[in-house]
MIGU-804320 format. One line per 10 residues: number of its first residue (from 1); their letters; for each residue x, y, z of C-alpha. Coordinates in steps of 0.2 Angstrom, whole numbers. Example, Ala and Ser with C-alpha at 12.3 -4.5 7.8 and 13.67 -1.06 7.14 Angstrom:
// MIGU-804320
1	AS	62 -22 39  68 -5 36
// end
This chain:
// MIGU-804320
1	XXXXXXXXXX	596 633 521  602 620 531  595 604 524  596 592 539  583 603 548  567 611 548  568 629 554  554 638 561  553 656 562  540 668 571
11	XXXXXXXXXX	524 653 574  510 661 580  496 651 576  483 647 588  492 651 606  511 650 602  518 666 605  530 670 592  543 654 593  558 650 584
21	XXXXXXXXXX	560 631 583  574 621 573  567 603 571  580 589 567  576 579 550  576 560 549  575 559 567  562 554 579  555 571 588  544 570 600
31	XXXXXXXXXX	533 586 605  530 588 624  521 600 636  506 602 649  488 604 642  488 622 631  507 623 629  504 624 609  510 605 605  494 603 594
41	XXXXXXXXXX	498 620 587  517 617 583  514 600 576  498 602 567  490 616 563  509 624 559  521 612 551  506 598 544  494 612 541  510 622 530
51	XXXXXXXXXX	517 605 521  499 599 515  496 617 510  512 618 500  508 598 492  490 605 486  501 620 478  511 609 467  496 600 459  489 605 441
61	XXXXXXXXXX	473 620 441  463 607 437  466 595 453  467 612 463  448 617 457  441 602 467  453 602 483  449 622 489  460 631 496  470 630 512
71	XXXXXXXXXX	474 644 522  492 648 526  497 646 546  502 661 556  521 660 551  534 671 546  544 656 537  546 636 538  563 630 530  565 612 524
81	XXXXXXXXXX	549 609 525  544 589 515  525 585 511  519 577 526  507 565 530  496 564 548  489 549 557  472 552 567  471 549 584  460 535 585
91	XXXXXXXXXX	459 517 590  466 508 576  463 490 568  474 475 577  473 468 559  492 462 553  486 470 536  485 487 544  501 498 541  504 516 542
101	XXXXXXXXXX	504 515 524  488 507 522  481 519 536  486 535 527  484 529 512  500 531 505  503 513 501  492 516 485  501 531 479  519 519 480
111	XXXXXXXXXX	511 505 470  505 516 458  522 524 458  532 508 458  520 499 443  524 513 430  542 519 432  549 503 442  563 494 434  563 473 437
121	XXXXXXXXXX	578 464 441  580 446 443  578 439 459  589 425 457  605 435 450  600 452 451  601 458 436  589 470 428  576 464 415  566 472 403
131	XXXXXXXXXX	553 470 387  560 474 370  553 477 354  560 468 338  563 486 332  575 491 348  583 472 344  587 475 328  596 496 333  606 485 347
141	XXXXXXXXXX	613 473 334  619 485 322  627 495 339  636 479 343  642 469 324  654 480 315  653 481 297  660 465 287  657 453 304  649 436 301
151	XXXXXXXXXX	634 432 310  618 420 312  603 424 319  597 406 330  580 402 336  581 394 354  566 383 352  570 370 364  580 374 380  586 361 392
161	XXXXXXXXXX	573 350 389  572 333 387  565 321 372  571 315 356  557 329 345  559 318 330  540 328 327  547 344 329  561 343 317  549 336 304
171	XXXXXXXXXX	539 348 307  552 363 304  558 356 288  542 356 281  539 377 285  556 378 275  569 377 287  586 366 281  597 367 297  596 366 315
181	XXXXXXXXXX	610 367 330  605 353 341  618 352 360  630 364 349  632 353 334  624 358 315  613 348 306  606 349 290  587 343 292  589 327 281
191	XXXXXXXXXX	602 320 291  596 308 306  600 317 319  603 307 337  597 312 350  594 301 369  577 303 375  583 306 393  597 319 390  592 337 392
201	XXXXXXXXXX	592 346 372  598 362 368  588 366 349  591 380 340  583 383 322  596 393 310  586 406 302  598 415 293  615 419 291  622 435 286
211	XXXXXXXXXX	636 448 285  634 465 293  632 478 280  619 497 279  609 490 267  603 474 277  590 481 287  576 472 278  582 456 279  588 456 295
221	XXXXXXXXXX	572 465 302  562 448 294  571 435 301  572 443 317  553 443 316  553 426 311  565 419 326  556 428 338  539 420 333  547 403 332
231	XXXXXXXXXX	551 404 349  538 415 356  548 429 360  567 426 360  581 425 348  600 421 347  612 432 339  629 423 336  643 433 331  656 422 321
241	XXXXXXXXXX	673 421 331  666 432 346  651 422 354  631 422 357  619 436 364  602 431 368  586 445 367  569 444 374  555 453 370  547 450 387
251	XXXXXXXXXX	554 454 406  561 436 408  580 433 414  587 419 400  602 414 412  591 410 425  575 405 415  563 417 427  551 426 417  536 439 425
261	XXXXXXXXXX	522 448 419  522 466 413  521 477 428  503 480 437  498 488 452  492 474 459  509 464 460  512 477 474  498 475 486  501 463 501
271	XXXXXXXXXX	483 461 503  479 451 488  485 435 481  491 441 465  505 452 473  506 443 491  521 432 498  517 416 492  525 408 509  516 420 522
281	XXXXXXXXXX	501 429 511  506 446 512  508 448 533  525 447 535  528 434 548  526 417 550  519 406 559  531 387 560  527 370 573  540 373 586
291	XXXXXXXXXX	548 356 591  552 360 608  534 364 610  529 349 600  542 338 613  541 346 629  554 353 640  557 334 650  569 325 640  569 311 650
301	XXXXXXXXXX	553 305 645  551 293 630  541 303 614  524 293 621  523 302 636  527 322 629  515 334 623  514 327 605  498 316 614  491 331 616
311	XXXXXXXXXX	489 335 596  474 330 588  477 313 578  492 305 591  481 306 606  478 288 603  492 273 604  481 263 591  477 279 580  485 279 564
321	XXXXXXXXXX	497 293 564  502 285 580  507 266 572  516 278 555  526 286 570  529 267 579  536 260 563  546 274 559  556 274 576  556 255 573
331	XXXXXXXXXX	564 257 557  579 271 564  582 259 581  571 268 595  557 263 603  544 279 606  537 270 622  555 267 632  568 277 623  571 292 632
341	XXXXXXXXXX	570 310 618  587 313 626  595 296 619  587 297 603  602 303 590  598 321 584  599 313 566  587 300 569  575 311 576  577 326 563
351	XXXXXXXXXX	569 312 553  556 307 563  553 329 567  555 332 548  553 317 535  564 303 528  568 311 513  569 299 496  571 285 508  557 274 510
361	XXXXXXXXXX	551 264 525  539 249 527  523 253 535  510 238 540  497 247 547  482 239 557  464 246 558  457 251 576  441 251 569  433 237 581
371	XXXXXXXXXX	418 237 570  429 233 554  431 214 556  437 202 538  422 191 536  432 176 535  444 175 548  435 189 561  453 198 561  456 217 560
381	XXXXXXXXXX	459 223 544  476 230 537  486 232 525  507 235 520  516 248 510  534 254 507  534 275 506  543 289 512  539 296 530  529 317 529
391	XXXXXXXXXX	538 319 545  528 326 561  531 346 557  527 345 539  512 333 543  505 345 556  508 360 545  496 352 532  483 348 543  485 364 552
401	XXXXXXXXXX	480 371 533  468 360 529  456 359 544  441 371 544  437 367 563  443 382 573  444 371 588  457 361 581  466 378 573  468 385 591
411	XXXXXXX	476 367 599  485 368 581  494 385 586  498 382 603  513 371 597  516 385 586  529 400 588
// end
């Protein structure tokens, strides 16, 4: 059988007349004719007809009972012939959340497939991750310390953090415990043991020390048990001479410190926020502000006089986002009214386009409020603050997010590509 092809022999359902056709797989293949050539027939009510009968065929008595029967096309023989799915002819959805797999109804069958025999790696570095029980724990450390190796079994109960814990460490010598390893270095629990408040710590609890003999299952089997709940789930294994191994009884990558759930069916559906992109909720694409939109196309006008006037908030020279913008130029050497976008260094107005960063900037704003006089002096009111700059885009994303009018959404995504 020649598996890059579906072969056709001797169709003669509906009007074909007896054809022969040989089909390319893994290709786009389009069926053409005038109206009664067969194309329905062909595509259809021969190979779709013949692929969904033979699916049905593969399922259990039981499923079979509840589907019926399907009738065989009028065919001497189809070769290399896959399950097949069919897409009605009909007017579909515009929705962004409606896929072919969606539409069929595939997409369900995939997450289903993917929750229970799906194998999780580690986004970061790639490598696979998976749940282990104390009992597949303990058969890996007997594969990997040979009989008459040293070794001591650590509990990692602080990991990068920082703090001096002088609670914790009380706290573990009263359960029983007498030594910890604290950045590396071991203590016995009645020492004073120094640690800086504002350095990251690294605190493993020694729970036991052993050599590797048969007879130690036992013992070994309780202390692992004891490390693993000590640390909810994750214990050291240092080999004297040869170095650490780190197990987990959950999916969590230790070298990168990323930990997920078990598997669920729902991680795999884009139409729900537990399994969704967190950055474009589940559609795939992405809508961002669009400087060039933002600033216009003249660059020869000064920022006051391009389309930014035309977003809700900077319509107006005494409006508040409109004095934040001011006193930002101000504070990088431009003037908005007079310097043209041209003359403006790209650097200066990256800042001005997407935030200052940790660097702060003095603000004095003054209210435009004419009904907001001081009492005393009949002066507007204001006030003075030193604070980092949002920037425009990251500003206008947020309000684009926040706002419930639709109006204001629609002016919103007309500066957005």
């Amino acid at each position: 059988m020649n598996e890059n092809s579906i072969i056709i022999k001797g169709a003669r359902q509906n009007n074909l007349k007896n054809i022969d056709v040989v089909i390319p797989r893994n290709k786009l293949v389009v069926i053409t004719g005038v109206s009664g050539s067969g194309k329905s027939s062909l595509a259809m009510d021969t190979l779709y007809a013949e692929g969904q009968r033979r699916f049905l065929e593969s399922l259990s008595s039981y499923a079979r009972q509840f589907l019926g029967e399907m009738d065989k096309p009028d065919v001497d023989s189809i070769e290399g012939l896959s399950p097949a799915i069919a897409i009605e002819q009909k007017p579909l959805s515009k929705n962004p959340r409606s896929t072919v797999g969606t539409v069929t109804e595939i997409y369900d069958y995939y997450r289903l497939l993917f929750a229970n025999i799906g194998i999780p790696h580690c986004p970061k570095c790639g490598k696979e991750i998976k749940p282990q029980t104390p009992q597949q724990i303990i058969d890996q450390i007997f594969d990997l310390i040979k009989d008459g190796e040293k070794f001591i079994i650590k509990a990692p109960v602080i990991r990068d953090r920082k703090g001096e814990y002088k609670e914790l460490l009380l706290d573990l010598k009263k359960q029983g415990y007498y030594r910890v390893e604290v950045d590396g270095i071991t203590y016995t629990l009645d020492e004073e043991i120094p640690m800086d408040k504002n350095v990251k710590h690294y605190i493993n609890v020694i729970v036991d020390r052993l050599i590797m003999k048969k007879d130690i299952r036992p013992r070994l089997a309780d202390s692992i048990e004891t490390a693993l709940t000590l640390t909810d789930g994750i214990v050291i294994i240092e080999i004297l001479g040869k170095g650490e191994k780190i197990f987990s009884e959950h999916y969590a990558c230790l070298d990168c410190g990323i930990s997920i759930p078990p598997l669920d069916h729902k991680m795999f559906s884009f139409n729900i926020p537990h399994g969704s992109c967190k950055y474009c909720h589940g559609l795939g694409t992405v809508m961002e502000f669009d400087y060039e939109l933002i600033l216009g196309s003249d660059l020869n006008v000064p920022i006051s006089k391009s389309n930014i006037r035309n977003i809700p908030g900077f319509g107006s020279l005494k409006g508040y986002s409109w004095q934040m913008l001011e006193q930002v130029a101000e504070h990088y050497g431009f003037d908005l009214n007079k310097t043209p976008i041209k003359d403006i260094e790209p650097s200066k107005l990256a800042k001005l386009l997407f935030g200052s960063g940790d660097e702060l900037i003095k603000f004095h704003f003054v209210s435009d409020n004419r009904n907001n006089y001081s009492a005393d002096d009949g002066s507007f009111s204001s006030w003075k603050t030193n604070r980092t700059f949002e920037g425009i885009i990251p500003m206008l994303h947020r309000r684009y997010m926040e706002t419930s009018s639709e109006s204001a959404r629609d002016v919103y995504e007309s500066f957005m590509n």
